[in-house]
C-alpha beads as a LAMMPS data file, in Angstrom:
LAMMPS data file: protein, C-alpha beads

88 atoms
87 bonds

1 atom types
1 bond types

-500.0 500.0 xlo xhi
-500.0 500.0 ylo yhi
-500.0 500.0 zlo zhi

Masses

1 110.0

Atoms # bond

1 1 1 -86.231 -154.681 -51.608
2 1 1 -88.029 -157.534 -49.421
3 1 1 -91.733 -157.064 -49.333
4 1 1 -93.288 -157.043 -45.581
5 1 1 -94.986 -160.006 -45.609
6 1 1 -92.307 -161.675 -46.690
7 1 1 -89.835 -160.385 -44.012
8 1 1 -91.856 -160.792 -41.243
9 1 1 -91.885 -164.875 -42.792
10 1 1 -88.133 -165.172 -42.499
11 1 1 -87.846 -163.817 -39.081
12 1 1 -90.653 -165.899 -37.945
13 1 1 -88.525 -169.187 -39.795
14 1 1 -85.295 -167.682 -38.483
15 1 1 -86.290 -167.616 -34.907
16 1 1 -85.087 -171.045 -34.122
17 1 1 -85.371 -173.700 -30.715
18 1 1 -81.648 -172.774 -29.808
19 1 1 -79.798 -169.359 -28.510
20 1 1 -77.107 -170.133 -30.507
21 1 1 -78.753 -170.088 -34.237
22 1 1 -81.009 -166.990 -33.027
23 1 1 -77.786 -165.673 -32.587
24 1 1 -76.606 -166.023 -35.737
25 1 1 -79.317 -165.909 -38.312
26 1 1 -81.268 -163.119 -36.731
27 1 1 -78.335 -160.376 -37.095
28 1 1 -77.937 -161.653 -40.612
29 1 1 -81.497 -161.536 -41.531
30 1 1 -82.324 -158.388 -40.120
31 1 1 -78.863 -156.394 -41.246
32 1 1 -77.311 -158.563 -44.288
33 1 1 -80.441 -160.290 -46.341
34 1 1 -81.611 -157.236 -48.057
35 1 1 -77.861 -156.679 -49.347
36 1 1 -77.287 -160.225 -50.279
37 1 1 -78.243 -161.334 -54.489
38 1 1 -81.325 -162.813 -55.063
39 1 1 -79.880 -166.346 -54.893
40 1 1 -78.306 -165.901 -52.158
41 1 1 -81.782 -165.196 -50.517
42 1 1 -83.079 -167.845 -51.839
43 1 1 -80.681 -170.172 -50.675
44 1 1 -81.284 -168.757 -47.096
45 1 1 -84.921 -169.527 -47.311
46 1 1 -83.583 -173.291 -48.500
47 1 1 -80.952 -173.164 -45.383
48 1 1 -84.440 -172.535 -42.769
49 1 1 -85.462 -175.620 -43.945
50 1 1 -82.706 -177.843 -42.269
51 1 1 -82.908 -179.400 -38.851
52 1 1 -81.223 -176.761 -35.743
53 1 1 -78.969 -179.854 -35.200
54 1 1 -77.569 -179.403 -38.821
55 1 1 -77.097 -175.704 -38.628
56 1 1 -75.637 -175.640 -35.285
57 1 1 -72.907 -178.172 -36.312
58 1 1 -72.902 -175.890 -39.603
59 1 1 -72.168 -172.227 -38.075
60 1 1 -69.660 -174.175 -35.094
61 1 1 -67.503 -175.352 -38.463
62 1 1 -67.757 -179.037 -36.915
63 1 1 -69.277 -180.321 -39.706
64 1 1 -70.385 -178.284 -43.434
65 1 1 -73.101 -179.128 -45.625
66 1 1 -73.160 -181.744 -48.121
67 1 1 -75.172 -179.637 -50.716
68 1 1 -72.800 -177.280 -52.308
69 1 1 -75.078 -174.431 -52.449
70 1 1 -76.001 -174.469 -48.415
71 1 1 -72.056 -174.506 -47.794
72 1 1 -72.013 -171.639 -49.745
73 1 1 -75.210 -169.281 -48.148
74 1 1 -73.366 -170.981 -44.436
75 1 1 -70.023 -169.256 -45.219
76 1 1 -71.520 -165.922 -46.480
77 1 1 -73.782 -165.737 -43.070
78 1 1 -70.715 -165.875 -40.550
79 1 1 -68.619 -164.168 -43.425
80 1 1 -71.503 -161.356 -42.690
81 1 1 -72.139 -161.581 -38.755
82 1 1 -68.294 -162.146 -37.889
83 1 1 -67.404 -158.771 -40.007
84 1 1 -66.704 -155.979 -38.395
85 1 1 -69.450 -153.066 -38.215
86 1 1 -69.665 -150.829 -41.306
87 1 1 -67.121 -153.213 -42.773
88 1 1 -70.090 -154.486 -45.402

Bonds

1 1 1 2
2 1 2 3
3 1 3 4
4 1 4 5
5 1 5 6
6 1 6 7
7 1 7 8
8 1 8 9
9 1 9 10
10 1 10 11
11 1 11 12
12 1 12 13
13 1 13 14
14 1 14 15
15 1 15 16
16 1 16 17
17 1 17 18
18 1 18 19
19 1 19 20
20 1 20 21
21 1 21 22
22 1 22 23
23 1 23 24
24 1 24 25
25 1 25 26
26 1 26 27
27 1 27 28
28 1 28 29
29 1 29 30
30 1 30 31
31 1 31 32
32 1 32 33
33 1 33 34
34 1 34 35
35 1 35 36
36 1 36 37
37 1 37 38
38 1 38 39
39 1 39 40
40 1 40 41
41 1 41 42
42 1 42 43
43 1 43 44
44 1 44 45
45 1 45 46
46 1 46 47
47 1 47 48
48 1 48 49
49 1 49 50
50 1 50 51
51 1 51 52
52 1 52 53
53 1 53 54
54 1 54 55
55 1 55 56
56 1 56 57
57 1 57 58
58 1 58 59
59 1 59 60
60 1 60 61
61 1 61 62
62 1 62 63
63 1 63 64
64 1 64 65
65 1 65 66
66 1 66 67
67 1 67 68
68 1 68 69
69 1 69 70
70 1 70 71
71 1 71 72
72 1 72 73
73 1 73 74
74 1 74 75
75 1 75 76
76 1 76 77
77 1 77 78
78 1 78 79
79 1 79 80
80 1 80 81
81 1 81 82
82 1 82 83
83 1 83 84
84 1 84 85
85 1 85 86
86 1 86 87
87 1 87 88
């Protein structure tokens, strides 16, 4: 279970400068983080502190991280937001 305080810090991290990542990482924080392991929410809290640029070439596929474990948190947010609803 994620604490308040602690939600309301993500969403205010997630809320980004572009549409685009707003449109990704606010569905997954506010229907997928809770159900995600513990690393896994960790390494979202490590992903909000890359640059929009990085992210938005990130969730396009143009371009995928160089650190191992961000590739891995990137796939399992569009795994999440691109599944269908009720599907996980």
């Amino acid at each position: 279970m994620v604490d308040d305080e602690k939600l309301k810090r993500l969403m205010w991290h997630s809320r980004r400068g572009m549409l685009e990542l707003d449109l990704v990482l606010m569905p997954f924080l506010e229907k997928y983080y809770a159900t995600v392991s513990e690393e896994d929410q960790a390494l979202y809290e490590k992903l909000l502190e890359e640059e929009d640029q990085d992210l938005f070439k990130w969730f396009l596929g143009k371009e995928q991280p160089e650190d191992e474990s961000l590739r891995h948190i990137v796939n399992v947010i569009i795994d999440c937001v691109r599944a269908p609803k009720g599907s996980r």
